[in-house]
ChimeraX commands (.cxc) that place a marker at each C-alpha (Angstrom):
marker #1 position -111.06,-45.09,67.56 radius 0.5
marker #1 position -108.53,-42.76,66.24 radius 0.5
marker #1 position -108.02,-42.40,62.22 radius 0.5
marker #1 position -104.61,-41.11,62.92 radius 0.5
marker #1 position -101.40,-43.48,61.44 radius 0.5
marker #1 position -98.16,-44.02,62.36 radius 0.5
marker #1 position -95.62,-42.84,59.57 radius 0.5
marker #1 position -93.37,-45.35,59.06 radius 0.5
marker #1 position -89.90,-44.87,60.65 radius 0.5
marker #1 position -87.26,-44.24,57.39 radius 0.5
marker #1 position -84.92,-46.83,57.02 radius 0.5
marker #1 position -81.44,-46.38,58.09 radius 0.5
marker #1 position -78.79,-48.08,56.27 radius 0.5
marker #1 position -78.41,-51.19,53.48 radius 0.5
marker #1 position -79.38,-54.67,53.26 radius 0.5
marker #1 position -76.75,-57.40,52.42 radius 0.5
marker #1 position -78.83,-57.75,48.94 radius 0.5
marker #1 position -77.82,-53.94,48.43 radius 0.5
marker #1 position -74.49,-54.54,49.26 radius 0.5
marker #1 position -74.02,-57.50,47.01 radius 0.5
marker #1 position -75.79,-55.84,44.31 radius 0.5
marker #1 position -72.81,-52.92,44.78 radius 0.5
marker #1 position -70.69,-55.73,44.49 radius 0.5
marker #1 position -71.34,-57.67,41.74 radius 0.5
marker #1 position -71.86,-54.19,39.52 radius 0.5
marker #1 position -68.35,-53.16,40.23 radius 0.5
marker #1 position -66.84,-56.64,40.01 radius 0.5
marker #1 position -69.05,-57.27,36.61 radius 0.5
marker #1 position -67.33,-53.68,35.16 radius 0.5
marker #1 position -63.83,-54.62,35.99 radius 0.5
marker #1 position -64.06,-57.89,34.36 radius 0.5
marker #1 position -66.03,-56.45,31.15 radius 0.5
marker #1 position -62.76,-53.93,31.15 radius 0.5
marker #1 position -60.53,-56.41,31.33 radius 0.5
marker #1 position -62.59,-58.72,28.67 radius 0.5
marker #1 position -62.36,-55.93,26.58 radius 0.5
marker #1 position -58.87,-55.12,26.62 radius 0.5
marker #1 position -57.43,-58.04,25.08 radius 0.5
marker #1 position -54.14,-56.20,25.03 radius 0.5
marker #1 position -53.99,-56.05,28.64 radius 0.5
marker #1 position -54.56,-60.02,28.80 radius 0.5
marker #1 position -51.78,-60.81,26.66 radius 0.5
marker #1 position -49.65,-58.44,27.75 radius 0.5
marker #1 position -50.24,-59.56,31.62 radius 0.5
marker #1 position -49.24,-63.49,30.06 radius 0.5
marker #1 position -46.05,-62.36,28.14 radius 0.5
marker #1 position -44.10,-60.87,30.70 radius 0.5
marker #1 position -44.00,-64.02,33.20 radius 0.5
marker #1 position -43.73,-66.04,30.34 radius 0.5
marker #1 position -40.61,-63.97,28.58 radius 0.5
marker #1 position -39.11,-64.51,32.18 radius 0.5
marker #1 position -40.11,-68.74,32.50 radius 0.5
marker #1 position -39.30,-69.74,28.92 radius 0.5
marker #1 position -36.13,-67.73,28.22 radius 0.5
marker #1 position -34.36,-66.15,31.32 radius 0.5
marker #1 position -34.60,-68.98,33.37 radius 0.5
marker #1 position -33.40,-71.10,30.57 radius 0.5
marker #1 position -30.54,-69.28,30.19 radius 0.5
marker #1 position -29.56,-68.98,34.37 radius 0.5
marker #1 position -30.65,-72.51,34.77 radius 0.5
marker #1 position -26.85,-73.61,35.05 radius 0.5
marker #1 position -25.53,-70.35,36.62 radius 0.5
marker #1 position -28.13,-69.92,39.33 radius 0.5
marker #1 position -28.56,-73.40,41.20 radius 0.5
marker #1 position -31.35,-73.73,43.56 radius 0.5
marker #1 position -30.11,-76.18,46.30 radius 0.5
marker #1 position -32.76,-78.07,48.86 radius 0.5
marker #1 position -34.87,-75.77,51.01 radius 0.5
marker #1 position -38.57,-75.45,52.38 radius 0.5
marker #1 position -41.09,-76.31,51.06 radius 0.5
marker #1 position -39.19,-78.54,47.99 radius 0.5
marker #1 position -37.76,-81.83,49.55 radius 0.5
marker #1 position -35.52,-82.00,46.10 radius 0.5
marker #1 position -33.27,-80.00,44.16 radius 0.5
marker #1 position -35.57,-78.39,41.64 radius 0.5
marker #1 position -34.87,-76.58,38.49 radius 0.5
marker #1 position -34.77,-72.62,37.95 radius 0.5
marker #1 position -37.64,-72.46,36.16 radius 0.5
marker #1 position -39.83,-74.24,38.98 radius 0.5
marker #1 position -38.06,-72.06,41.86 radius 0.5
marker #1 position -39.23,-68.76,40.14 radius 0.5
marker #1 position -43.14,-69.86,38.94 radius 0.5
marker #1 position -44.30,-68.42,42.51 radius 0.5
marker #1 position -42.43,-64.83,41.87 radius 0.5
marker #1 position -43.53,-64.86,38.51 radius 0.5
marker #1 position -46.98,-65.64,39.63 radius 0.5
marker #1 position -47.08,-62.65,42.53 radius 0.5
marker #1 position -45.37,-60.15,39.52 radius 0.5
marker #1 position -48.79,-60.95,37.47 radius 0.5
marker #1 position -50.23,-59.89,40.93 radius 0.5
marker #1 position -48.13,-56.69,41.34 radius 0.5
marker #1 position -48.76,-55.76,37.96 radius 0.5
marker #1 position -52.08,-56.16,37.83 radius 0.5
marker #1 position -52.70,-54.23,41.16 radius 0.5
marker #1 position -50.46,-51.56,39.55 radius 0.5
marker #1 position -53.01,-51.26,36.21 radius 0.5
marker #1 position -56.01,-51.03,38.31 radius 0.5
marker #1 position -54.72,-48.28,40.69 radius 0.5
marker #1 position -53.89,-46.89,37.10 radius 0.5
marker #1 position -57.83,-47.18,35.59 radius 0.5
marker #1 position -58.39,-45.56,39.26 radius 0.5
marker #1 position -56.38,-42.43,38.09 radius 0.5
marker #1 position -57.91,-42.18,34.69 radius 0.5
marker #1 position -61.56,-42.33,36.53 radius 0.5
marker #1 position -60.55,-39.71,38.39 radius 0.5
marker #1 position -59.62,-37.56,35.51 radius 0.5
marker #1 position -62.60,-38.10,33.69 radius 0.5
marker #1 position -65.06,-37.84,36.53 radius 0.5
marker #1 position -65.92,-41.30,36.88 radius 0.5
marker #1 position -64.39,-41.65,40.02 radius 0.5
marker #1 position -67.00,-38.90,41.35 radius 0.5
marker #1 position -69.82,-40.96,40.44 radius 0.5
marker #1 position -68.60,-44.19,42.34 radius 0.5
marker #1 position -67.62,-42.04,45.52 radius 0.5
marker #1 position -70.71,-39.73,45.94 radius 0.5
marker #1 position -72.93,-43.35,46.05 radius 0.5
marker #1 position -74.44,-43.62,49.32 radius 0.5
marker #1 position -72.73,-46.42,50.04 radius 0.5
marker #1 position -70.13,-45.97,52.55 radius 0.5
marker #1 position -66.71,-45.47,51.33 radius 0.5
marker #1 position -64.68,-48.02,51.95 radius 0.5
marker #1 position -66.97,-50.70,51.20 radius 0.5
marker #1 position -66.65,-48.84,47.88 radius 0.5
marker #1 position -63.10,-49.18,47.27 radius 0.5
marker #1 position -62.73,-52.89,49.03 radius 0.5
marker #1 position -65.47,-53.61,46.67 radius 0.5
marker #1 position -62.56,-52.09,43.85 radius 0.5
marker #1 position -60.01,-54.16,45.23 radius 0.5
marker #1 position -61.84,-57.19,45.19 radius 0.5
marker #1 position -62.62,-56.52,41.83 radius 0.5
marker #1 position -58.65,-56.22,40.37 radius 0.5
marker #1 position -58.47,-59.28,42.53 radius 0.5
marker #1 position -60.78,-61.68,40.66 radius 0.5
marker #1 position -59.08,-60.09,37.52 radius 0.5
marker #1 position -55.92,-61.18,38.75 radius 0.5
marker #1 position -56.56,-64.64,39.79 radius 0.5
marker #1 position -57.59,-65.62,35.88 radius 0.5
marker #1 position -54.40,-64.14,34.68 radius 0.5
marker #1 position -52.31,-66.37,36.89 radius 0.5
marker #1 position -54.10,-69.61,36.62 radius 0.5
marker #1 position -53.89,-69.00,32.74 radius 0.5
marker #1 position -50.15,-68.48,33.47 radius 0.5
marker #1 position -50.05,-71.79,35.52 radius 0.5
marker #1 position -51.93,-73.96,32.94 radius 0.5
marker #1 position -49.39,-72.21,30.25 radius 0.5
marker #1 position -46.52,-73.30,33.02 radius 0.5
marker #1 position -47.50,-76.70,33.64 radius 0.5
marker #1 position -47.57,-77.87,29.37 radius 0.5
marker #1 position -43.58,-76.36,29.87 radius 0.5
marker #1 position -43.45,-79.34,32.45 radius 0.5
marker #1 position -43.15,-77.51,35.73 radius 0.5
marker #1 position -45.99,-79.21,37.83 radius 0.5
marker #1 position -46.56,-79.04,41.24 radius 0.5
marker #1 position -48.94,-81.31,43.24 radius 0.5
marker #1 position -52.36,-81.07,41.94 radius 0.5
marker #1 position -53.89,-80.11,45.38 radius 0.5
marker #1 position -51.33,-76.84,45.37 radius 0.5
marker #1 position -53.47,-75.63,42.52 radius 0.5
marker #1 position -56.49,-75.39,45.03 radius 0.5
marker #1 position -54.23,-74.42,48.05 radius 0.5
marker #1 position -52.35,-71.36,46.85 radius 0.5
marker #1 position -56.06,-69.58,45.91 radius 0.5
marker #1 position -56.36,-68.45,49.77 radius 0.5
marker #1 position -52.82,-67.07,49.16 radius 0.5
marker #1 position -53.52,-65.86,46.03 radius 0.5
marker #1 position -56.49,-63.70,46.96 radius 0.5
marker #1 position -54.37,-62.55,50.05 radius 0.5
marker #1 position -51.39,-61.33,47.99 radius 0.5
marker #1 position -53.85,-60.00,45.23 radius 0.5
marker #1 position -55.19,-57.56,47.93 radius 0.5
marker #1 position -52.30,-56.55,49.16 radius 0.5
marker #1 position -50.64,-55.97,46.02 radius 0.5
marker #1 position -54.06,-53.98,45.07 radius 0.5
marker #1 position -54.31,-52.19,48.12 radius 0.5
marker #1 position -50.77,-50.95,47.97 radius 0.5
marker #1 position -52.32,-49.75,44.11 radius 0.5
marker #1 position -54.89,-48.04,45.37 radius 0.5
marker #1 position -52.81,-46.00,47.75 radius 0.5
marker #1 position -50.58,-45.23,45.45 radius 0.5
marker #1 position -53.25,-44.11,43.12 radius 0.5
marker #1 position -54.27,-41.39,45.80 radius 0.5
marker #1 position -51.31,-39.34,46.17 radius 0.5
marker #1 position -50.42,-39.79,42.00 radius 0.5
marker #1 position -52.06,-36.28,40.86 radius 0.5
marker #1 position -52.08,-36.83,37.52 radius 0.5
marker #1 position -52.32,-39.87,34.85 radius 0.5
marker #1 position -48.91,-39.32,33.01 radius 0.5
marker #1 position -47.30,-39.04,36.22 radius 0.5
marker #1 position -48.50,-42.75,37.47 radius 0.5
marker #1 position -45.97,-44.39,34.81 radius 0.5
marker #1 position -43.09,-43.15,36.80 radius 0.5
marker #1 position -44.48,-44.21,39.91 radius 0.5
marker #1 position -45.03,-47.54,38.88 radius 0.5
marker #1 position -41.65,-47.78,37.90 radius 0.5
marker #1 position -40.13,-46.70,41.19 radius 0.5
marker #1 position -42.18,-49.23,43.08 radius 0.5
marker #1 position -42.43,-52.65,40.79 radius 0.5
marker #1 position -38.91,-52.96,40.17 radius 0.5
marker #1 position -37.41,-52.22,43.59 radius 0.5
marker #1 position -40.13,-54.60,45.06 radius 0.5
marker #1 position -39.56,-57.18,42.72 radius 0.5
marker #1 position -35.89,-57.70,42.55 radius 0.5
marker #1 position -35.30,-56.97,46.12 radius 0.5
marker #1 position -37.21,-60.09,46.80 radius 0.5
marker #1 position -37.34,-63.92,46.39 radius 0.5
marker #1 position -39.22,-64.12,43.25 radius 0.5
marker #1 position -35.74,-64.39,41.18 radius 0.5
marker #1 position -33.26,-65.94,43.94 radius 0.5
marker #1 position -33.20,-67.77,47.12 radius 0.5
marker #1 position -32.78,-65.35,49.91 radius 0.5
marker #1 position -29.50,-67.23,51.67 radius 0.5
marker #1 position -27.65,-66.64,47.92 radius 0.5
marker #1 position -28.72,-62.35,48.48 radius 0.5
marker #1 position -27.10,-62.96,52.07 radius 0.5
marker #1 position -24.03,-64.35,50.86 radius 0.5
marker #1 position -23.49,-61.12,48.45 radius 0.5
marker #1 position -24.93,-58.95,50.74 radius 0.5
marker #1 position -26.12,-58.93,54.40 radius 0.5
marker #1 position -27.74,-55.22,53.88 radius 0.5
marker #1 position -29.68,-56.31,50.62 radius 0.5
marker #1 position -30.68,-59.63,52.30 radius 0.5
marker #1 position -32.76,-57.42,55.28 radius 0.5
marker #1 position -34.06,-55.37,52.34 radius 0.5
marker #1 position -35.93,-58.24,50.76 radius 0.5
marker #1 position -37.01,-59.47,54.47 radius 0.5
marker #1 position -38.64,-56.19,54.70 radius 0.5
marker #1 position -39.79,-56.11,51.54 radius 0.5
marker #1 position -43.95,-57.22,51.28 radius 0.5
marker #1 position -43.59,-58.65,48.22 radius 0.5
marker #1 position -40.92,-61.22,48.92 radius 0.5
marker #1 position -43.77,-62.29,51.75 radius 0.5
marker #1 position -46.22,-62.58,49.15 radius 0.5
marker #1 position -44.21,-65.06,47.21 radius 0.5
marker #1 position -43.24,-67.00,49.81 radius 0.5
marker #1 position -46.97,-67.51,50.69 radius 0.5
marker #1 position -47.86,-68.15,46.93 radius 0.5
marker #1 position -44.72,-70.86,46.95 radius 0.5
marker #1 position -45.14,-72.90,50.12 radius 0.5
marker #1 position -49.09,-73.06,49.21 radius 0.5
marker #1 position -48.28,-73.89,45.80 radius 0.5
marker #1 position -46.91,-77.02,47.60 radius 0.5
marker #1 position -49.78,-77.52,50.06 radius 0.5
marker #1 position -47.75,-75.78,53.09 radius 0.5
marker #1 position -48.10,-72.76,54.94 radius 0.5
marker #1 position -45.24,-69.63,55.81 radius 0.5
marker #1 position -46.80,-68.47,58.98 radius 0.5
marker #1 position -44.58,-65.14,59.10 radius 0.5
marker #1 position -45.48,-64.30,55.51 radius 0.5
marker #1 position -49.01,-64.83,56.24 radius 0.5
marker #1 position -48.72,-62.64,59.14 radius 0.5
marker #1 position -46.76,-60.06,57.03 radius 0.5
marker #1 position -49.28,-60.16,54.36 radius 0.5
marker #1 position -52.53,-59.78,56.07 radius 0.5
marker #1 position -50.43,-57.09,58.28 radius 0.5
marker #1 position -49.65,-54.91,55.18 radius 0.5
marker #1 position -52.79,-55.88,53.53 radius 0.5
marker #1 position -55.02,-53.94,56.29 radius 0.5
marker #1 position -52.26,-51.39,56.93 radius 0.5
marker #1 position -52.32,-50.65,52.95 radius 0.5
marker #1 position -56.37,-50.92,52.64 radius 0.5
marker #1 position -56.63,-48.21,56.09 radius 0.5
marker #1 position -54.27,-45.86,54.48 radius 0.5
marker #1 position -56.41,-45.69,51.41 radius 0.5
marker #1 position -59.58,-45.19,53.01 radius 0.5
marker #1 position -58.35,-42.30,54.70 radius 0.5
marker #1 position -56.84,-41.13,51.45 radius 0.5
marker #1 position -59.82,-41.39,49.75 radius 0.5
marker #1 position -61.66,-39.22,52.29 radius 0.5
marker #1 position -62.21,-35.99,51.40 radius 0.5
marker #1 position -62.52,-34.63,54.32 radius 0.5
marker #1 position -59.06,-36.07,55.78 radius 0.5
marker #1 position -57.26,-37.76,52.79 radius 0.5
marker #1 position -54.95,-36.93,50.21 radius 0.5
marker #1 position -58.01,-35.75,48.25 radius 0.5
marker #1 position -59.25,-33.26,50.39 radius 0.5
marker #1 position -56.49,-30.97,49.50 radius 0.5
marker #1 position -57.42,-31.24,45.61 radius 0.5
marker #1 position -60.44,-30.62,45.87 radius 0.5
marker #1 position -62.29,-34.24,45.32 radius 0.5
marker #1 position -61.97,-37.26,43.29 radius 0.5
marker #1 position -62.51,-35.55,40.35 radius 0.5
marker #1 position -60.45,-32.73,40.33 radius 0.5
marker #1 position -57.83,-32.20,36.96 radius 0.5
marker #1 position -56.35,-29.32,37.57 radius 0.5
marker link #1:1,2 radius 0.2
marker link #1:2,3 radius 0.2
marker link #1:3,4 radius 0.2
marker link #1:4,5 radius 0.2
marker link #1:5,6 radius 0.2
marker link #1:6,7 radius 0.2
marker link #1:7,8 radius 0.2
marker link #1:8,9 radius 0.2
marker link #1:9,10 radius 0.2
marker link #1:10,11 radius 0.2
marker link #1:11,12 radius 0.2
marker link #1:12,13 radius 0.2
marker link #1:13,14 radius 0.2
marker link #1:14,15 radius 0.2
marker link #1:15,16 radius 0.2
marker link #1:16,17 radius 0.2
marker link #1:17,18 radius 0.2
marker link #1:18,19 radius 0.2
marker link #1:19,20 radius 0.2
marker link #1:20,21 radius 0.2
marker link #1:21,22 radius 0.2
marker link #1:22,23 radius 0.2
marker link #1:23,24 radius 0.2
marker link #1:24,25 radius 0.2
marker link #1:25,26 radius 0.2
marker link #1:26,27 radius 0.2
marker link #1:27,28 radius 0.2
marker link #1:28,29 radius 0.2
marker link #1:29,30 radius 0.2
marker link #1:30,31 radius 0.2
marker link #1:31,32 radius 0.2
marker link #1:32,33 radius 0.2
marker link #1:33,34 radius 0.2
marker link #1:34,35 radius 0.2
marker link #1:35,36 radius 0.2
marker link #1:36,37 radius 0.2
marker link #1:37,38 radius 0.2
marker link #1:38,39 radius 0.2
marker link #1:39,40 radius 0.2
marker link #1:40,41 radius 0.2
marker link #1:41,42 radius 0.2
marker link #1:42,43 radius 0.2
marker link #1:43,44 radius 0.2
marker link #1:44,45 radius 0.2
marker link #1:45,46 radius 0.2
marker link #1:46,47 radius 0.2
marker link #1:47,48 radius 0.2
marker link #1:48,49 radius 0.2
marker link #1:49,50 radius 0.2
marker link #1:50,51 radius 0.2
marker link #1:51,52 radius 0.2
marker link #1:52,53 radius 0.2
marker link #1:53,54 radius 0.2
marker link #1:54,55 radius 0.2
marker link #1:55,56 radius 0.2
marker link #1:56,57 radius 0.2
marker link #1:57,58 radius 0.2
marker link #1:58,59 radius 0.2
marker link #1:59,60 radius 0.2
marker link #1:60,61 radius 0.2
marker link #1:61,62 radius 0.2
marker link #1:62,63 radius 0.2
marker link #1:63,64 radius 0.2
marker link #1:64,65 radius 0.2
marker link #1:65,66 radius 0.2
marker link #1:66,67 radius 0.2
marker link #1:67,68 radius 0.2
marker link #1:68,69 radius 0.2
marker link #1:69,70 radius 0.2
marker link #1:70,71 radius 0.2
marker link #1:71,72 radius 0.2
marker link #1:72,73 radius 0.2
marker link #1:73,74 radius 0.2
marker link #1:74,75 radius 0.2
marker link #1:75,76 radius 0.2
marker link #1:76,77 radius 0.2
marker link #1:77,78 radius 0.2
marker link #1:78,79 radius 0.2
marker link #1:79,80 radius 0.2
marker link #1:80,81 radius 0.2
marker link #1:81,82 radius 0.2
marker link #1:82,83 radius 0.2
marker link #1:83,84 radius 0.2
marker link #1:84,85 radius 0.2
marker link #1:85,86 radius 0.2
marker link #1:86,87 radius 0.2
marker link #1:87,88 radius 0.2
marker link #1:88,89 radius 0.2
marker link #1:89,90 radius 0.2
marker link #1:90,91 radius 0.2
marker link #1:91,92 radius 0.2
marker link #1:92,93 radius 0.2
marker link #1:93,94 radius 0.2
marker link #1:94,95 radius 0.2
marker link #1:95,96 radius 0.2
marker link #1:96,97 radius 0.2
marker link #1:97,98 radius 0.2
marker link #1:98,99 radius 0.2
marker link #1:99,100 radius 0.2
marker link #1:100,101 radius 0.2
marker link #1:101,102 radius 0.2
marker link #1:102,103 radius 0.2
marker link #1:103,104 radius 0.2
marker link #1:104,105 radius 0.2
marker link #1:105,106 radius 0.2
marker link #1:106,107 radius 0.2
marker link #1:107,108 radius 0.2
marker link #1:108,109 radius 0.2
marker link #1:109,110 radius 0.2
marker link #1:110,111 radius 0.2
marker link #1:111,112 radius 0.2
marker link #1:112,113 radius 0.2
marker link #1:113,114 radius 0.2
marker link #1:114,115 radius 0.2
marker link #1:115,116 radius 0.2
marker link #1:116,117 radius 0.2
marker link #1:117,118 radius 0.2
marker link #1:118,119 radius 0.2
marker link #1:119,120 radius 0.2
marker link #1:120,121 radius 0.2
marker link #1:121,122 radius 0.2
marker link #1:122,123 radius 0.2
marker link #1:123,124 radius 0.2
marker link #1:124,125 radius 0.2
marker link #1:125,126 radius 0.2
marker link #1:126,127 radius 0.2
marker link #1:127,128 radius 0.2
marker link #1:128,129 radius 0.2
marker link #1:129,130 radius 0.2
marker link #1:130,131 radius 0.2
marker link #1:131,132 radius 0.2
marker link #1:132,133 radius 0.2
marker link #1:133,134 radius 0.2
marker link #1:134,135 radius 0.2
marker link #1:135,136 radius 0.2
marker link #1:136,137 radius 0.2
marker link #1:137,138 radius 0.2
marker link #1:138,139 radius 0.2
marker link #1:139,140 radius 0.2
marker link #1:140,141 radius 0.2
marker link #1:141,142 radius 0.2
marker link #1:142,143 radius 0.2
marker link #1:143,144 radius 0.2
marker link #1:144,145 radius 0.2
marker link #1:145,146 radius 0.2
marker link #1:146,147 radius 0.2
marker link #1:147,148 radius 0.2
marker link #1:148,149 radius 0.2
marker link #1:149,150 radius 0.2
marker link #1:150,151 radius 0.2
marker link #1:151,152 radius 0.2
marker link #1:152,153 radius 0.2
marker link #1:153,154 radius 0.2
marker link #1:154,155 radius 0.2
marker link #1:155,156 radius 0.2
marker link #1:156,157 radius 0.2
marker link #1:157,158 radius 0.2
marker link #1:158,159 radius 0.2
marker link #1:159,160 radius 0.2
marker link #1:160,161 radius 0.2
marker link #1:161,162 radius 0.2
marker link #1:162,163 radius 0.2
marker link #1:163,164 radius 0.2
marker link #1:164,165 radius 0.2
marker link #1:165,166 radius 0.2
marker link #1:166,167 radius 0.2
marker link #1:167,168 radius 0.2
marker link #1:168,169 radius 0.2
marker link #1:169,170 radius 0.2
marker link #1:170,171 radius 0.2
marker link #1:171,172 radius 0.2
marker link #1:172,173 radius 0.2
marker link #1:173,174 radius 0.2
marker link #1:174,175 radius 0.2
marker link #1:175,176 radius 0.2
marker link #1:176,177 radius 0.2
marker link #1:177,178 radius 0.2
marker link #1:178,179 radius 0.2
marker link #1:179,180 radius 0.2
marker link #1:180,181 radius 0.2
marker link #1:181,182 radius 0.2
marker link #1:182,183 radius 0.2
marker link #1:183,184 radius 0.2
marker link #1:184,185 radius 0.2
marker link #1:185,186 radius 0.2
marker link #1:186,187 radius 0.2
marker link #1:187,188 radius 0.2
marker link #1:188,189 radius 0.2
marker link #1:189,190 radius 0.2
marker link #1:190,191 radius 0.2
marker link #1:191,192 radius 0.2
marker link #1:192,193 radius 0.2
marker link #1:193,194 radius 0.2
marker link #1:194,195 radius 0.2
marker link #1:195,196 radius 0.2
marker link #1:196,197 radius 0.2
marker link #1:197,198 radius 0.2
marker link #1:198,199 radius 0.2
marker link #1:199,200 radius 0.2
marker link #1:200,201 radius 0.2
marker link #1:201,202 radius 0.2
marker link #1:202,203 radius 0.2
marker link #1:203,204 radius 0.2
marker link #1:204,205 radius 0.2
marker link #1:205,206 radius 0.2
marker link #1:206,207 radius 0.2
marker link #1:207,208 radius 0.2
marker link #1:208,209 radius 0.2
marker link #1:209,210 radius 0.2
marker link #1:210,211 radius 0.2
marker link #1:211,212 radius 0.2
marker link #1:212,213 radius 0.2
marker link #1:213,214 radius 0.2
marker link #1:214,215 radius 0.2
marker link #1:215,216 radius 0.2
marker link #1:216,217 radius 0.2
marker link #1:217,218 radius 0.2
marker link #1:218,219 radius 0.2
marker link #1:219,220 radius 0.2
marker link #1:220,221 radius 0.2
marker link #1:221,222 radius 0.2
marker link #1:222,223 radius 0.2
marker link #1:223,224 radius 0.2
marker link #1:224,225 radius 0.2
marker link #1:225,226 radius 0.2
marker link #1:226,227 radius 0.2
marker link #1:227,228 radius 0.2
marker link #1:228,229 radius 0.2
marker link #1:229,230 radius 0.2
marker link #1:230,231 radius 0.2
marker link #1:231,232 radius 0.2
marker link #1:232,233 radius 0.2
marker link #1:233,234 radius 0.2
marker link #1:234,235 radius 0.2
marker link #1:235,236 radius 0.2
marker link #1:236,237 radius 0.2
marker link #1:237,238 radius 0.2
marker link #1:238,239 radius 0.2
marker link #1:239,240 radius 0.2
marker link #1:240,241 radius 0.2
marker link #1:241,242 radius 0.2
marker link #1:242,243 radius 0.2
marker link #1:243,244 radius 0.2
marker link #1:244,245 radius 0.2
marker link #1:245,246 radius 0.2
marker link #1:246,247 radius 0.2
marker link #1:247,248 radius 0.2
marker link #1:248,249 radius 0.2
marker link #1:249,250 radius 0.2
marker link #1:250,251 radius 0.2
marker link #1:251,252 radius 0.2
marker link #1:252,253 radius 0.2
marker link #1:253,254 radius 0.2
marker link #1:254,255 radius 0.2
marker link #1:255,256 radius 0.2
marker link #1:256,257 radius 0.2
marker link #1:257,258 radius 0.2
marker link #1:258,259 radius 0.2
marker link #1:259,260 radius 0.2
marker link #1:260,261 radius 0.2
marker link #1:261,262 radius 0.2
marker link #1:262,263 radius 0.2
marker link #1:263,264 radius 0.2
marker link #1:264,265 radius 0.2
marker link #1:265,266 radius 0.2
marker link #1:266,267 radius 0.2
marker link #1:267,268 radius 0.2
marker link #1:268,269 radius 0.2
marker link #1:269,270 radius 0.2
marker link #1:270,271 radius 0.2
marker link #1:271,272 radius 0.2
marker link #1:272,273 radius 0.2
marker link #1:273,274 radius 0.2
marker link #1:274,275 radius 0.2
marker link #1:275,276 radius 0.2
marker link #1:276,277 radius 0.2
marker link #1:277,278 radius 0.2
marker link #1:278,279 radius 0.2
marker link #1:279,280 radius 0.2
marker link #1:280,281 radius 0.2
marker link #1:281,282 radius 0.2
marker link #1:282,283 radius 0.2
marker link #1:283,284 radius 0.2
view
């Protein structure tokens, strides 16, 4: 009988316990990050709530919101923009993690997430789901702080609009962390931000029904159709009420994979933005 073995064959690949280990390390330091920076919290919860408790009650006469899909009465201001304020928690929020994303890449953590052998993209949708989480306990903190000021939809929408919520969180993230790509530098990214949160957010429903912006303006009324965002909060508002916008569910998961591709290939340094500086954690 022969004495000679067999080597075993070297494993190619990961097993899903590897991959969820990736996982729940990259999801565990987002949320310590975000535990950690109280400010961030608050700050995330003042903003909606500057809008809900004093803009709205000072437009609640001037800006009417008559009878349309999905309420079946007239409802108050303040109940017509708690979707939009809910997907600008969203925007924001994707906006401060594609931030931390440039400041890892300036001080070289980036590198050490990207050179894992893990492949890359399950990397960064790993990221994204991470901002995600992050973002769905800011808003349902937001909606328990919403519903003691009295606006309360039907208890089941609290349970229906998480599908839409994670949806429009990954879009909102994704759209982040393509931006973060082609920003260069850190004290660049505030500008940015600036030239894409405001556009997208009042050129959208979040503050006004769309058939008022088409009475003021036809052009400015096909701006907010196109617009992502005003997708997203239509898909927050309709499952907020236990229905479903078919187009802006389209729309979404559209943009959502056409956002999430582009930063793949971004992030590649062989084909992506990167490849041109150098790596992820080039400074120069």
């Amino acid at each position: 009988m022969s004495s000679d073995t067999v080597a075993p064959a070297p494993r190619s690949g990961f097993s899903p316990a590897q991959y969820a280990i990736c996982l729940n390390g990259i999801v565990w330091r987002e949320t310590l990050r975000f535990l950690h920076q109280r400010e961030r919290f608050i700050a995330a919860l003042v903003r909606p709530l500057v809008w809900l408790f004093i803009f709205a009650a000072g437009f609640r006469q001037v800006l009417g919101v008559s009878i349309i899909p999905p309420y079946e009465v007239y409802v108050l201001y303040e109940v017509f923009i708690t979707p939009g304020l809910v997907a600008m928690i969203q925007l924001f929020n994707g906006m401060q993690s594609s931030l931390s994303m440039v400041y890892d890449r300036e001080m070289g953590n980036m590198r050490t997430l990207l050179v894992s052998p893990l492949p890359r993209w399950y990397l960064l949708s790993a990221k994204l789901v991470a901002g995600t989480s992050v973002s769905l306990l800011q808003v349902y903190t937001f909606l328990a702080i919403a519903w003691l000021w009295g606006i309360e939809p039907p208890l089941i929408g609290y349970l229906a609009v998480l599908p839409a919520l994670i949806l429009s969180g990954l879009m909102l993230g994704a759209l982040g962390m393509l931006l973060s790509s082609v920003v260069r530098r850190l004290e660049n990214f505030a500008g940015v931000m600036n030239f894409v949160i405001f556009p997208m957010f009042f050129a959208s429903s979040a503050l006004y029904p769309l058939w008022r912006v088409k009475e003021t303006s036809p052009v400015l009324y096909w701006i907010c159709q196109f617009n992502p965002f005003t997708h997203a909060v239509e898909l927050i508002r309709f499952a907020l009420y236990g229905q479903l916008n078919g187009i802006s569910l389209a729309v979404v998961c559209g943009c959502t994979m056409l956002f999430m591709v582009g930063a793949i290939v971004a992030y590649d340094p062989s084909r992506g933005f990167l490849a041109r500086r150098g790596g992820p954690g080039e400074t120069a």
